[in-house]
Rosetta silent file (secondary structure, phi, psi, omega in degrees, C-alpha in Angstrom):
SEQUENCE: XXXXXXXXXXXXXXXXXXXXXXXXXXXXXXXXXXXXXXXXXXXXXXXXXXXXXXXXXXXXXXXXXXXXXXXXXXXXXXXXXXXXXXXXXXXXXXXXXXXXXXXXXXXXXXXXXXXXXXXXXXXXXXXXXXXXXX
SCORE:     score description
SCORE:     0.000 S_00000001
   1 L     0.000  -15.659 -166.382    0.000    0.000    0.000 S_00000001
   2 H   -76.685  -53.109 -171.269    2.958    1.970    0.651 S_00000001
   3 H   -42.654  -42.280 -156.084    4.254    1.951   -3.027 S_00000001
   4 H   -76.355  -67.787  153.124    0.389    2.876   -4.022 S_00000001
   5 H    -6.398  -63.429  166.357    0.172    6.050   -1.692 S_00000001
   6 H   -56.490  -37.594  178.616    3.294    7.312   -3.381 S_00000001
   7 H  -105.092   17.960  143.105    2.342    7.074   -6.403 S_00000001
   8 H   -73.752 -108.622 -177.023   -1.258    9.037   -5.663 S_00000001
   9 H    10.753  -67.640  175.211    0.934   11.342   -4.123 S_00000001
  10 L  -115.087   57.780  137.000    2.805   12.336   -6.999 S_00000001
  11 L   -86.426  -33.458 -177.580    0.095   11.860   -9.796 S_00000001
  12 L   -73.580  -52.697  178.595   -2.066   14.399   -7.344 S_00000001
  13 H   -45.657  -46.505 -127.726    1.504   16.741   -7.375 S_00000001
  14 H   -83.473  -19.587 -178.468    1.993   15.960  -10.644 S_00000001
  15 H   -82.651  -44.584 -146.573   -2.250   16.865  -12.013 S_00000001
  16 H   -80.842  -51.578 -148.269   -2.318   20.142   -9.471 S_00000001
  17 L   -99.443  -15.418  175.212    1.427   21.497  -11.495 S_00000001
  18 L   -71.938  -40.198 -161.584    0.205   20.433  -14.973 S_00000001
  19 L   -52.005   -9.535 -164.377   -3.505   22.485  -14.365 S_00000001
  20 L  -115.719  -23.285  179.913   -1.392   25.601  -14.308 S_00000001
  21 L  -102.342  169.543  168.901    0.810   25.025  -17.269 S_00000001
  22 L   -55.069  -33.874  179.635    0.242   24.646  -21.381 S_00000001
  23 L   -62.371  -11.810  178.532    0.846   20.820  -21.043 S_00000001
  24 H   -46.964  -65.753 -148.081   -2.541   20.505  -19.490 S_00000001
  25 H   -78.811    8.855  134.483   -4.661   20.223  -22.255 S_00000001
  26 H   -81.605   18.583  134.816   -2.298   17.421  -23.616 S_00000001
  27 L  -128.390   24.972  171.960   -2.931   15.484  -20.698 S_00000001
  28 H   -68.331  -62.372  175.263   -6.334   15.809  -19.120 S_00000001
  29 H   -52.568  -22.527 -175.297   -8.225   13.309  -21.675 S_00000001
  30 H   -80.981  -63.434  169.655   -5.684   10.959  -20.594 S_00000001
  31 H   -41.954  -55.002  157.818   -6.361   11.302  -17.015 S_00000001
  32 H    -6.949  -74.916 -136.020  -10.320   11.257  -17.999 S_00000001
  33 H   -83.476  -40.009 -170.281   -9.751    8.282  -19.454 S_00000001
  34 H   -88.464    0.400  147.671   -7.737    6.631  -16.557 S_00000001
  35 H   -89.032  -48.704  149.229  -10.461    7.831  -14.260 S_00000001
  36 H    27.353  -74.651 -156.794  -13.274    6.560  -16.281 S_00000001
  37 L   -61.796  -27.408  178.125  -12.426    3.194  -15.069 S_00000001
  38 L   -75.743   11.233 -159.920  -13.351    4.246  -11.271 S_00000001
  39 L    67.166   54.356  176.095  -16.675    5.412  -12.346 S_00000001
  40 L   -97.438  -31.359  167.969  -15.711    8.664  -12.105 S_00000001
  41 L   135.715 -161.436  176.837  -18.640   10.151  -14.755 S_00000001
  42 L   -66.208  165.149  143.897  -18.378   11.671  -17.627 S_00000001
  43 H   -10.726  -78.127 -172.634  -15.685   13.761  -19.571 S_00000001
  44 H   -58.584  -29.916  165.963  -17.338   16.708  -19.095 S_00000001
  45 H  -108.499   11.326  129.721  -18.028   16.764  -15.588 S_00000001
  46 H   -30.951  -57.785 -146.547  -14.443   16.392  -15.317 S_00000001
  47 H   -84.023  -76.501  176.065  -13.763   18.855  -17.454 S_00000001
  48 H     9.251  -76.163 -139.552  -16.402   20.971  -14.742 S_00000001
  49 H   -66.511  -79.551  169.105  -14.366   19.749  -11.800 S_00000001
  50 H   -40.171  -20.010  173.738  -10.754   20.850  -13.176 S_00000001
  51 H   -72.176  -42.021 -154.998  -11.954   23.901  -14.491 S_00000001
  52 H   -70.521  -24.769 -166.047  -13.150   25.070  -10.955 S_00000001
  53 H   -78.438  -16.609 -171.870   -9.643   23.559   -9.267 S_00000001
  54 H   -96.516  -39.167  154.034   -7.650   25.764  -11.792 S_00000001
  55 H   -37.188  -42.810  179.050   -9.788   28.472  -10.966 S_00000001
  56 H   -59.007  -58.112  133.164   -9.388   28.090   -7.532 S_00000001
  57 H    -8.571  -70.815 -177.620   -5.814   27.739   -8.641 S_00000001
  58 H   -76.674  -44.696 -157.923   -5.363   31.087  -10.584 S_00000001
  59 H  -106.801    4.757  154.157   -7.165   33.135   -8.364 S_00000001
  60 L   -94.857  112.831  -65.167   -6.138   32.212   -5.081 S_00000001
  61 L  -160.027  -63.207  175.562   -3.006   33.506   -3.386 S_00000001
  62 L   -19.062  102.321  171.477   -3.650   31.882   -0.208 S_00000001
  63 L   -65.660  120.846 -163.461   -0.722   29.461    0.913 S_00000001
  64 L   124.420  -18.817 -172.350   -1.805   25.937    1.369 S_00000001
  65 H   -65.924  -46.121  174.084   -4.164   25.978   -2.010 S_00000001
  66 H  -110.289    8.193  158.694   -2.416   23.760   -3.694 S_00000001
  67 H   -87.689  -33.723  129.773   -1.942   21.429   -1.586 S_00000001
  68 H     5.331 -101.641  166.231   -5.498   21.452   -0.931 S_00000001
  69 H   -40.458  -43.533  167.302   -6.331   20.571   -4.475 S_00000001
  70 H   -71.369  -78.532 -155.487   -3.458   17.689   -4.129 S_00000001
  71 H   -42.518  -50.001  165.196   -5.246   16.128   -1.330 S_00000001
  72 H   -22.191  -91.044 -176.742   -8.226   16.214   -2.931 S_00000001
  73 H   -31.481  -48.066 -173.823   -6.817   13.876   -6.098 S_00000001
  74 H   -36.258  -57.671 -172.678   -4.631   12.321   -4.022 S_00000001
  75 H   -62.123  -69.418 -123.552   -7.702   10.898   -1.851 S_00000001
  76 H   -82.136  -54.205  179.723   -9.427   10.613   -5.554 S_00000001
  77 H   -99.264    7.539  140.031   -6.114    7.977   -7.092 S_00000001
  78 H   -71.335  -29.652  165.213   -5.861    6.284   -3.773 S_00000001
  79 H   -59.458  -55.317 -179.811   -9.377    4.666   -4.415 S_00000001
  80 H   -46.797  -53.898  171.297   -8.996    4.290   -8.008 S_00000001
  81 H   -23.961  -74.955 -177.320   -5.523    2.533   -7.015 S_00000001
  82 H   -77.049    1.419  160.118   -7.200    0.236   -4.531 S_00000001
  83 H   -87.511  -36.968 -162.896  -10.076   -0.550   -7.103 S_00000001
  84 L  -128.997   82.536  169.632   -8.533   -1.010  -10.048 S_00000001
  85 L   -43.302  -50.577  176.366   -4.279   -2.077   -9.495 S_00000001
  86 L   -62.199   -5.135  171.625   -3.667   -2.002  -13.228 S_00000001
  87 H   -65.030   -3.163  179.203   -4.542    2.068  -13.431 S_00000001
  88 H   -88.370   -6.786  152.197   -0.785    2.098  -11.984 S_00000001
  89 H   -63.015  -31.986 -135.464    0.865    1.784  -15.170 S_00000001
  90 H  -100.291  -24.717 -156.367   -1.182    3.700  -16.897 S_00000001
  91 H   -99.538  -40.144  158.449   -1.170    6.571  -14.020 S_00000001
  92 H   -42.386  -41.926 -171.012    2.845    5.569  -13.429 S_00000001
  93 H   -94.676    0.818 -179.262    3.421    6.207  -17.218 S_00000001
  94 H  -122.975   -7.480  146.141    1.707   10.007  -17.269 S_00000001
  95 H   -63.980  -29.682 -141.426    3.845   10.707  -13.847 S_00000001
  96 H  -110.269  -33.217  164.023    6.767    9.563  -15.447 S_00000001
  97 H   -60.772  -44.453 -168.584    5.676   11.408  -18.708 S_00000001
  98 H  -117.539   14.677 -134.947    4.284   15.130  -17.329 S_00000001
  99 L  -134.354  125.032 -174.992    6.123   15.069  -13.993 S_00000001
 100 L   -87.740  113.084  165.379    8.965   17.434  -13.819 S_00000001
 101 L    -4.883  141.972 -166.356   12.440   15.894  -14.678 S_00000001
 102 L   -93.921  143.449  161.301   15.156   14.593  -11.443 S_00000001
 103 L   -44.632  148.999  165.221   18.288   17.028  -11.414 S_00000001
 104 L   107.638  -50.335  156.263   21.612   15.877  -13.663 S_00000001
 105 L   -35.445  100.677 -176.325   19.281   15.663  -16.609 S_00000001
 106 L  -101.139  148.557 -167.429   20.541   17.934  -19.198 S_00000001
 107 L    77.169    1.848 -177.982   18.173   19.461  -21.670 S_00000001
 108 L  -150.408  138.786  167.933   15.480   18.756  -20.259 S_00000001
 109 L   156.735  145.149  151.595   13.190   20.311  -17.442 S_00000001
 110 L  -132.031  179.547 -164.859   10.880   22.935  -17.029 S_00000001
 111 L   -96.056   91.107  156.639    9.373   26.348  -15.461 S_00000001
 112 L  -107.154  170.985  179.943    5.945   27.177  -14.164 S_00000001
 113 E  -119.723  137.920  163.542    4.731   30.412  -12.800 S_00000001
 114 E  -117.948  137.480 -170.845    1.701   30.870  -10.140 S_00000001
 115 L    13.665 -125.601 -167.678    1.374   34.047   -9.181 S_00000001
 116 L   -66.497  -22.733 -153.061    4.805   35.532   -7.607 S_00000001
 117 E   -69.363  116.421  137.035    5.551   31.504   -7.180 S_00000001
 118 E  -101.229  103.850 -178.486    7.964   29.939   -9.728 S_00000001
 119 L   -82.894  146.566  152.596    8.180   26.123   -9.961 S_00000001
 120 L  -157.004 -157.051 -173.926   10.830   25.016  -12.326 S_00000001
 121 L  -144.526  117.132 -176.482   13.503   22.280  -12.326 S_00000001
 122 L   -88.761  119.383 -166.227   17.412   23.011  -12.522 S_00000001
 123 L   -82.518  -28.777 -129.823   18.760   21.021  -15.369 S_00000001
 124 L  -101.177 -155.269 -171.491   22.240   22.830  -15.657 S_00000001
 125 L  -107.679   -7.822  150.345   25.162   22.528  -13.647 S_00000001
 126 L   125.825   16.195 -140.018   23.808   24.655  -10.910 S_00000001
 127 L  -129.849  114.711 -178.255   25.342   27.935  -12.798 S_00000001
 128 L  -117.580  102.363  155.261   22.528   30.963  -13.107 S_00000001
 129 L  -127.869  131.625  142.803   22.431   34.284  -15.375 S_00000001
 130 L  -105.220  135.559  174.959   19.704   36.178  -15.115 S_00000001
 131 L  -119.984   86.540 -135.814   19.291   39.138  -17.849 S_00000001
 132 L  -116.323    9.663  178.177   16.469   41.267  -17.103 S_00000001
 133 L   -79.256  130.077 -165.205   17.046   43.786  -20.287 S_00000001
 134 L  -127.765    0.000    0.000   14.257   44.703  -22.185 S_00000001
């Protein structure tokens, strides 16, 4: 169960930091589709559900928000998990696909911004210029 946890855990990280970035809308039918299998309902009130969390998302400030929204899912792909064991490829292969890249990986990694907040992932050699000229 421990293994299963973990990997809610960062599918829930991994749904909450795409909702904020352009890669969302390549992978939300894929999630759909891997909730589907729980009964989760249609598409559409999916589509509902994620709209209101990125709302929630955009317009809230509030520290603690997005973790929030991770528990939520979390709680959402530990059930699925413990209903259905084979979603953990399928949910394992779209962590390991939209899930931001481990350091030492050159070329590859990327930045989002929530409000003042910047997630990103340092790919480099740990060596930073910023140029701020416009």
């Amino acid at each position: 169960m421990d293994a299963e946890l973990a990997l809610a855990s960062t599918g829930a990280t991994t749904l909450v930091a795409l909702m904020v970035t352009d890669a969302w809308s390549g992978a939300r039918t894929r999630v759909a589709r891997l909730l589907a299998r729980n009964g989760e309902g249609r598409e559409d009130a999916l589509e509902a559900e994620w709209e209101q969390a990125r709302e929630r998302l955009a317009l809230s400030a509030a520290p603690g928000q997005d973790a929030s929204i991770e528990a939520e899912w979390q709680a959402r792909f530990v059930v699925l998990l413990a209903e259905h064991p084979a979603a953990a490829c399928e949910l394992g292969r779209l962590v390991d696909e939209f899930a931001p890249r481990e350091r030492g990986r050159r070329g590859e990694g990327g930045v989002a911004f929530h409000h003042s907040t910047v997630y990103g992932v340092n790919t480099g050699d740990g060596g930073q210029n910023n140029d701020f000229r416009f």
